[in-house]
Residue frames as qw, qx, qy, qz and C-alpha x, y, z in Angstrom:
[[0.689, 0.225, 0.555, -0.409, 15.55, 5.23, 23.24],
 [0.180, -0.141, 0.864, 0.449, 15.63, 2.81, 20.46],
 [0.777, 0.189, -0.189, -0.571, 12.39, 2.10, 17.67],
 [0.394, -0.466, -0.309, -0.729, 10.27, 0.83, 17.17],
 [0.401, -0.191, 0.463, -0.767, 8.05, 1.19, 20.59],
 [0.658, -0.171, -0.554, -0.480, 5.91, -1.52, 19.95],
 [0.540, -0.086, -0.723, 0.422, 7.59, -3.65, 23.25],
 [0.126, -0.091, -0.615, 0.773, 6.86, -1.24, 25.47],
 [0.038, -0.334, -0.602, 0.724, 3.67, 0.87, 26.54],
 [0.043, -0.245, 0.176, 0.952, 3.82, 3.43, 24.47],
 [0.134, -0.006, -0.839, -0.527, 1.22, 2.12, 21.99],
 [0.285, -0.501, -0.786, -0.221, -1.43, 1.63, 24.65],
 [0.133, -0.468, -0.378, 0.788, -1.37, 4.87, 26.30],
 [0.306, 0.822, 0.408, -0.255, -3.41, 7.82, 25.42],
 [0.123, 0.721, -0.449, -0.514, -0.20, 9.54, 23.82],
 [0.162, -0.174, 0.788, 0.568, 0.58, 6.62, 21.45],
 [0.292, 0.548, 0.740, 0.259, -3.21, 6.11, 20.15],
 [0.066, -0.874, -0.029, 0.481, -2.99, 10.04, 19.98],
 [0.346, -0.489, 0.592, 0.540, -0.13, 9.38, 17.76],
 [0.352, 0.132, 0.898, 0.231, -1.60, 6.80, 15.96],
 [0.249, 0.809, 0.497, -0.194, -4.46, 9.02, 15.23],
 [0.030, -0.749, 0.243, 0.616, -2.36, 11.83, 14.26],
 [0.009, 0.278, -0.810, -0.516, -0.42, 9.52, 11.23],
 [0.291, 0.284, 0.914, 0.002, -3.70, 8.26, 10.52],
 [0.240, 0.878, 0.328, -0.254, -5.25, 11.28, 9.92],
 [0.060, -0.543, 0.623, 0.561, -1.70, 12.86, 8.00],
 [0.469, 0.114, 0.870, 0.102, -2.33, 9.93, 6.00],
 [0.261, 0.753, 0.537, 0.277, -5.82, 10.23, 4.42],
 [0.003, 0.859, -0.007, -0.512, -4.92, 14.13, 4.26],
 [0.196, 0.685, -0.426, -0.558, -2.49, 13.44, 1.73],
 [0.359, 0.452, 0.815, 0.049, -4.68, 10.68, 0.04],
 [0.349, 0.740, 0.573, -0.037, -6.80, 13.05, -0.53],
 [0.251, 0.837, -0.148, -0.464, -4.84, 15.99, -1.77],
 [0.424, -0.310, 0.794, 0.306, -3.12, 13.60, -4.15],
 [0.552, 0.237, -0.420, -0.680, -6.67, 13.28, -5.45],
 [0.244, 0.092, -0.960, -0.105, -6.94, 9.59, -4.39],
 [0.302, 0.294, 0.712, -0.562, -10.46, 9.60, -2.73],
 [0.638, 0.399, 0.150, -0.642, -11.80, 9.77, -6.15],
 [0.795, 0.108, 0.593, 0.062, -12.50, 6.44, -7.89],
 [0.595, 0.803, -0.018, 0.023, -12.06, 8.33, -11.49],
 [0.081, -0.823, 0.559, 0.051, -8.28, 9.35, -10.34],
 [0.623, -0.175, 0.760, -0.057, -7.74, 5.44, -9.39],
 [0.805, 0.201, 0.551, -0.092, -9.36, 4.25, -12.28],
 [0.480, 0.863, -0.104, -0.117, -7.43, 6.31, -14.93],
 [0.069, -0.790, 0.609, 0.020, -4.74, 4.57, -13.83],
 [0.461, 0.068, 0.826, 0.317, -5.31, 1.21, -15.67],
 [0.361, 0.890, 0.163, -0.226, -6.25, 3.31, -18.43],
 [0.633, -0.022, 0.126, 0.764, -2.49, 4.99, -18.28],
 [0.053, 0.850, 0.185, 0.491, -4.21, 8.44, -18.58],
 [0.077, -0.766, 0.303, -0.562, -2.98, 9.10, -15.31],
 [0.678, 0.142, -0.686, 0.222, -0.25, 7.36, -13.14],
 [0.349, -0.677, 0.249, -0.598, -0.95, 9.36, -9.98],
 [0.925, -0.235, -0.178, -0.241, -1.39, 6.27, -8.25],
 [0.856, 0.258, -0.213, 0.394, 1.84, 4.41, -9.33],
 [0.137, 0.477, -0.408, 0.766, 4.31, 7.96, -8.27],
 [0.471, -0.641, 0.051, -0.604, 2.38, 7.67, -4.93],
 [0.939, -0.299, 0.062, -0.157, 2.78, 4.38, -3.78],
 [0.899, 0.171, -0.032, 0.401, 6.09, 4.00, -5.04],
 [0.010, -0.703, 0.241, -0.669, 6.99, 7.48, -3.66],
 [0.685, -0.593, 0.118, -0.406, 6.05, 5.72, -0.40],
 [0.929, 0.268, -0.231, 0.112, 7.82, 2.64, -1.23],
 [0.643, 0.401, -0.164, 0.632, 11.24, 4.58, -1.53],
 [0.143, -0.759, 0.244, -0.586, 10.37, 6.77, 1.25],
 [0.839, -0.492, 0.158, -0.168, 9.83, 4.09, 4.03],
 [0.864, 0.225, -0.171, 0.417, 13.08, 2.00, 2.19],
 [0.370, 0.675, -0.207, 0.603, 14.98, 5.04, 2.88],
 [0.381, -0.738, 0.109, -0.547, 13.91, 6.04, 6.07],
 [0.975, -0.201, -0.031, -0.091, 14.24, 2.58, 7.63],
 [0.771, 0.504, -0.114, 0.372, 17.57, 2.55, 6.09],
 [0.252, 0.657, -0.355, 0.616, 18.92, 5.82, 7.49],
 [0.469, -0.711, 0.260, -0.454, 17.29, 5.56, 11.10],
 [0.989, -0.044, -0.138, 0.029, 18.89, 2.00, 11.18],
 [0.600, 0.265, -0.159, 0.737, 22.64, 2.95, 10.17],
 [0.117, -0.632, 0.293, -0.708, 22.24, 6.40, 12.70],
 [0.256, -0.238, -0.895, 0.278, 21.07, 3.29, 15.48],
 [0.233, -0.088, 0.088, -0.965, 18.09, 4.74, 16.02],
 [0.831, 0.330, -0.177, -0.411, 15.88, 1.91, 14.42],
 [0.552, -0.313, 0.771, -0.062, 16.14, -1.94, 15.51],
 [0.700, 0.239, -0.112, -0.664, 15.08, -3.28, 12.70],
 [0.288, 0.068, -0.946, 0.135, 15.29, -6.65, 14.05],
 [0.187, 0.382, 0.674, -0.604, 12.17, -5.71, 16.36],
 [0.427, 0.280, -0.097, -0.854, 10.40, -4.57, 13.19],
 [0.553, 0.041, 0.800, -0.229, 7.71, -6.90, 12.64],
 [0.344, 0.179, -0.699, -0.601, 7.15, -8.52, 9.06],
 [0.914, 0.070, 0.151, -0.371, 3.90, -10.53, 8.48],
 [0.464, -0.194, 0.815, 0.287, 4.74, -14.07, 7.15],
 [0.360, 0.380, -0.528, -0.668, 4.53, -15.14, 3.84],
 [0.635, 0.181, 0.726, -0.194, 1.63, -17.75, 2.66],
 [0.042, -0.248, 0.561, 0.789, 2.07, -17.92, -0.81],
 [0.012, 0.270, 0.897, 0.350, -0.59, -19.37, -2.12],
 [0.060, -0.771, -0.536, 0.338, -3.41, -17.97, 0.07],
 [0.175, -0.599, 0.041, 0.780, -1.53, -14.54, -0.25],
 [0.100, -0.004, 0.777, 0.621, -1.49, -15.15, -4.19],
 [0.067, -0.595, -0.756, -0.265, -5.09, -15.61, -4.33],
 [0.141, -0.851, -0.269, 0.428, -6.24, -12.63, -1.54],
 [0.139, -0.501, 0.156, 0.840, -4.11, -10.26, -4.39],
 [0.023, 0.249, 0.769, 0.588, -6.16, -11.35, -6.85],
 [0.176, -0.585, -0.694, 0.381, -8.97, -10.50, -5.03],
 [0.217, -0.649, -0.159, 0.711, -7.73, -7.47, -3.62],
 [0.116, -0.315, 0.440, 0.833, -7.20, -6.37, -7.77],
 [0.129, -0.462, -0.798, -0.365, -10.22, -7.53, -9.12],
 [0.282, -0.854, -0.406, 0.165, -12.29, -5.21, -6.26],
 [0.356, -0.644, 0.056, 0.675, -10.11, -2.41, -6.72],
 [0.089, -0.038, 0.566, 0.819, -10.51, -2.53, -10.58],
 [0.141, -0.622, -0.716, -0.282, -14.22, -2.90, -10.20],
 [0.425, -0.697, -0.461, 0.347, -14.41, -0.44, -7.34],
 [0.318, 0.819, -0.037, 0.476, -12.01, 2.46, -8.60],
 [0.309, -0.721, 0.451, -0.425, -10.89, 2.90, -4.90],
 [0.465, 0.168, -0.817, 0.296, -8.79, 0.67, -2.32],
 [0.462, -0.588, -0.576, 0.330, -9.44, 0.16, 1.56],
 [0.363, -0.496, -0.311, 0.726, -7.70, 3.67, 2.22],
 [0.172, -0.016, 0.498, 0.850, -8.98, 5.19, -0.38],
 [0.307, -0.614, -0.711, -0.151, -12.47, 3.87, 0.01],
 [0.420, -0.559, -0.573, 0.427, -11.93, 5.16, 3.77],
 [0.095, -0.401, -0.078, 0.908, -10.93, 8.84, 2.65],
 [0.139, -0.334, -0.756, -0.545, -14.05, 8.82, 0.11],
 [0.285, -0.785, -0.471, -0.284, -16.64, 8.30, 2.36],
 [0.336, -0.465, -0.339, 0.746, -14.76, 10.74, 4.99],
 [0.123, -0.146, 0.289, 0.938, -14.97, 13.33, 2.23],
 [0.478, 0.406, 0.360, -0.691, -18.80, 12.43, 1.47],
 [0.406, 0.274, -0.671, -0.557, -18.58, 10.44, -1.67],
 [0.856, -0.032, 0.191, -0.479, -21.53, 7.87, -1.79],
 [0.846, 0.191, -0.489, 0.091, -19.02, 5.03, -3.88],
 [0.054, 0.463, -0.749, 0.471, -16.45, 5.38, -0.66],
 [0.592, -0.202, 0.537, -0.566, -19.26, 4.48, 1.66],
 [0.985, 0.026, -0.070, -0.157, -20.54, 1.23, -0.78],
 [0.524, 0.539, -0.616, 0.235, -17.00, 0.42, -0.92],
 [0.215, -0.402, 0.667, -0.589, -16.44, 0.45, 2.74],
 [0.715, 0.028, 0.114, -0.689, -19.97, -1.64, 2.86],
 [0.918, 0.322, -0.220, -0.071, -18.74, -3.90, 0.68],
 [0.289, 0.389, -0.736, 0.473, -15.42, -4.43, 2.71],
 [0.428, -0.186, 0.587, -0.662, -17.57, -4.91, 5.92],
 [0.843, -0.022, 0.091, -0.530, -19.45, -7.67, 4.28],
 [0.833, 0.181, -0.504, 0.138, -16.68, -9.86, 2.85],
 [0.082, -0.386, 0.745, -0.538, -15.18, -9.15, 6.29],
 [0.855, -0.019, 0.130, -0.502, -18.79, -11.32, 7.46],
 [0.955, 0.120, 0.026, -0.272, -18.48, -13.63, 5.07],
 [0.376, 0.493, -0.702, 0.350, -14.63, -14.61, 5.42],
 [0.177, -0.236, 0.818, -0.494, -15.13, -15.25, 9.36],
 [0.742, 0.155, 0.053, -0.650, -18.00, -16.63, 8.28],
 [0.883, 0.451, -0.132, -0.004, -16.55, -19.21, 5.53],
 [0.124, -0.793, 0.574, -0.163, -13.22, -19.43, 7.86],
 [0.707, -0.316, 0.628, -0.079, -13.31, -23.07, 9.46],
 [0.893, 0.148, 0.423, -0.036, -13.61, -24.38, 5.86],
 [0.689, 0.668, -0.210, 0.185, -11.34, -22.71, 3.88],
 [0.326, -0.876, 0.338, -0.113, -8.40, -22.49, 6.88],
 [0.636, -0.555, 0.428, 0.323, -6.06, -24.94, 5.89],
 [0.643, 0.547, 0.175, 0.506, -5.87, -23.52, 2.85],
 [0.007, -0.979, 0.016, -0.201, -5.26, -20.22, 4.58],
 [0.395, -0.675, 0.622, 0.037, -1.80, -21.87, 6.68],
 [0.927, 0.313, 0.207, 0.019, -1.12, -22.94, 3.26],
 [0.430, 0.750, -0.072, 0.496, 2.36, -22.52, 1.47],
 [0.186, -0.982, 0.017, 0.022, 4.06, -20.78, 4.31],
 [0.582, 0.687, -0.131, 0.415, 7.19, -19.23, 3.75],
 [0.349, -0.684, -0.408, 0.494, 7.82, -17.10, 7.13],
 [0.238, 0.912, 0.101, -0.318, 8.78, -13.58, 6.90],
 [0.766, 0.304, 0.199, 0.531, 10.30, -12.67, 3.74],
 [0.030, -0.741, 0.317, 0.592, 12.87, -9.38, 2.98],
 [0.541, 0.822, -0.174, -0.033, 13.96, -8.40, -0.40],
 [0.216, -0.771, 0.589, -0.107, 17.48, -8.77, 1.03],
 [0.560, -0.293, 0.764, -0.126, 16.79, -12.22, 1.98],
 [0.828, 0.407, 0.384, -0.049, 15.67, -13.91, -1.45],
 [0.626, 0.749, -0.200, 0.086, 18.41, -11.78, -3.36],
 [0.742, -0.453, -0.102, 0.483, 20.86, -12.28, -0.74],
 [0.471, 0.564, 0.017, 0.679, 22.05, -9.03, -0.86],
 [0.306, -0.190, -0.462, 0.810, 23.15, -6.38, 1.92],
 [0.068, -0.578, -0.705, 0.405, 20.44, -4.16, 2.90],
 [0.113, 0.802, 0.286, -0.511, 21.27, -1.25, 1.59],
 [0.252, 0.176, 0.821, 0.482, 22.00, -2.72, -2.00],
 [0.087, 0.487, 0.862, 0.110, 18.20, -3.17, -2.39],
 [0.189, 0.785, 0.442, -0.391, 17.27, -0.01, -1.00],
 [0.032, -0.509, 0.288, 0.810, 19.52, 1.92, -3.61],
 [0.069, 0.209, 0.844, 0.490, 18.08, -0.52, -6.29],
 [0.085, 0.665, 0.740, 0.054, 14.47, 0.44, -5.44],
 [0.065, -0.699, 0.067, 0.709, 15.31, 4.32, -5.91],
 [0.056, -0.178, 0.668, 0.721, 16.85, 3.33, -9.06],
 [0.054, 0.386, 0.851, 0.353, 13.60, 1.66, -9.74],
 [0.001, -0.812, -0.485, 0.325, 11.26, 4.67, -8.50],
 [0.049, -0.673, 0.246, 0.696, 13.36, 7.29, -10.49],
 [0.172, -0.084, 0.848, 0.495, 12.95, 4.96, -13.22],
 [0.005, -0.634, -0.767, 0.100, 9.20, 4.21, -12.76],
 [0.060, 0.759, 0.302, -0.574, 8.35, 7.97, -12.63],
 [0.223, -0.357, 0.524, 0.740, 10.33, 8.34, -15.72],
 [0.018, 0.137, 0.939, 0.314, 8.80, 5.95, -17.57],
 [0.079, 0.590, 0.744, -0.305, 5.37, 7.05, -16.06],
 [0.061, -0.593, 0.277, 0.754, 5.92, 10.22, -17.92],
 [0.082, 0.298, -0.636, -0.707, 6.65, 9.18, -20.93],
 [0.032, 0.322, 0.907, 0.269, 3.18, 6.55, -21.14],
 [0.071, 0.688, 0.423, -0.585, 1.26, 9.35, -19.99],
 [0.276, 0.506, -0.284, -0.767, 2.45, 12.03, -22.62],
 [0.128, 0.025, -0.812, -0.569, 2.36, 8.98, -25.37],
 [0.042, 0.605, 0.781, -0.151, -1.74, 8.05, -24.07],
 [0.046, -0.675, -0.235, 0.698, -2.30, 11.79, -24.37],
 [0.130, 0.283, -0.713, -0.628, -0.69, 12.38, -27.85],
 [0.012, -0.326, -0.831, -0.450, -3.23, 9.02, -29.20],
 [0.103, 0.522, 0.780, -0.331, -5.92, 10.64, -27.55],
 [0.172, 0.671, 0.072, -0.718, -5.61, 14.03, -28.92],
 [0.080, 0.125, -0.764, -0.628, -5.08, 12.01, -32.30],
 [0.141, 0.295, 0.928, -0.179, -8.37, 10.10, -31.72],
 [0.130, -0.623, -0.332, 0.696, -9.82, 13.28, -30.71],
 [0.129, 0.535, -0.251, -0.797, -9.20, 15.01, -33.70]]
């Protein structure tokens, strides 16, 4: 049997939303031992006091690159059936503004939010709140902003495809760049630390 399952059944039986639960719940488990259900963790990281964030997401980054990679080249993994949103640049451009503005004001993300208020923290739940209203007012304020939304499009983009490079180029490059990144994350950490304890004193 070949990945991914999406084509077939699998997905709408009781074992694949079983499944689906399962890596959903893995998930916010290690959210939250990571520390990322608390907005303080999140927000020390545009600080630079603490990159926790950054090594996480880019730990994820380089894990999925990899993984994709190996179960591909063992044929395991079509990854011609793997399904890439398209690219709207413009829209997309704006929704990350957004998305970074409410995430610097907020201290917490969507999954983050979600393992917050799982854990009983009262900012998860406004968070969530506040995700459930611009959800409103989006379908709300759809018909008139929508042909700005199927603005720009691009279809789906790859890394591969814009550098034109072979597949598994890119993924060694984004190691290089996560071994690099973690380095580097180090070293602005210890130096933020160092002014603080200068500050401090």
């Amino acid at each position: 049997m070949t990945l991914p399952l999406a084509s077939s059944d699998l997905p709408t039986t009781g074992l694949g939303l079983a499944g689906a639960l399962a890596i959903g719940a893995a998930f916010g488990w290690c959210l939250e031992r990571a520390g990322l259900g608390s907005a303080r963790k999140l927000a020390a990281q545009f600080y630079l006091r603490d990159l926790t964030v950054f090594r996480v997401m880019f730990s994820a980054v380089a894990t999925a690159a990899l993984g994709l990679f190996w179960l591909s080249w063992l044929g395991w993994l079509d990854l011609s059936r793997v399904y890439i949103p398209e690219t709207f640049l413009a829209p997309q451009a704006v929704g990350g503004l957004v998305f970074g503005v409410g995430m610097v004001m907020a201290g917490l993300c969507p999954g983050t939010a979600c393992v917050a208020a799982a854990t009983g923290r009262r900012d998860g739940l406004a968070v969530i709140g506040g995700m459930l209203a611009g959800v409103f007012l989006f379908a709300e304020a759809f018909p008139s902003i929508q042909r700005f939304y199927d603005s720009t499009p691009r279809g789906p983009l790859t890394l591969p495809d814009l550098l034109h490079l072979p597949y598994g180029v890119v993924v060694c490059a984004v190691v290089a760049m996560a071994l690099g990144g973690f380095a580097g994350a180090d070293a602005v950490e210890r130096r933020v630390r160092r002014r603080m304890a200068e500050v401090g004193q």
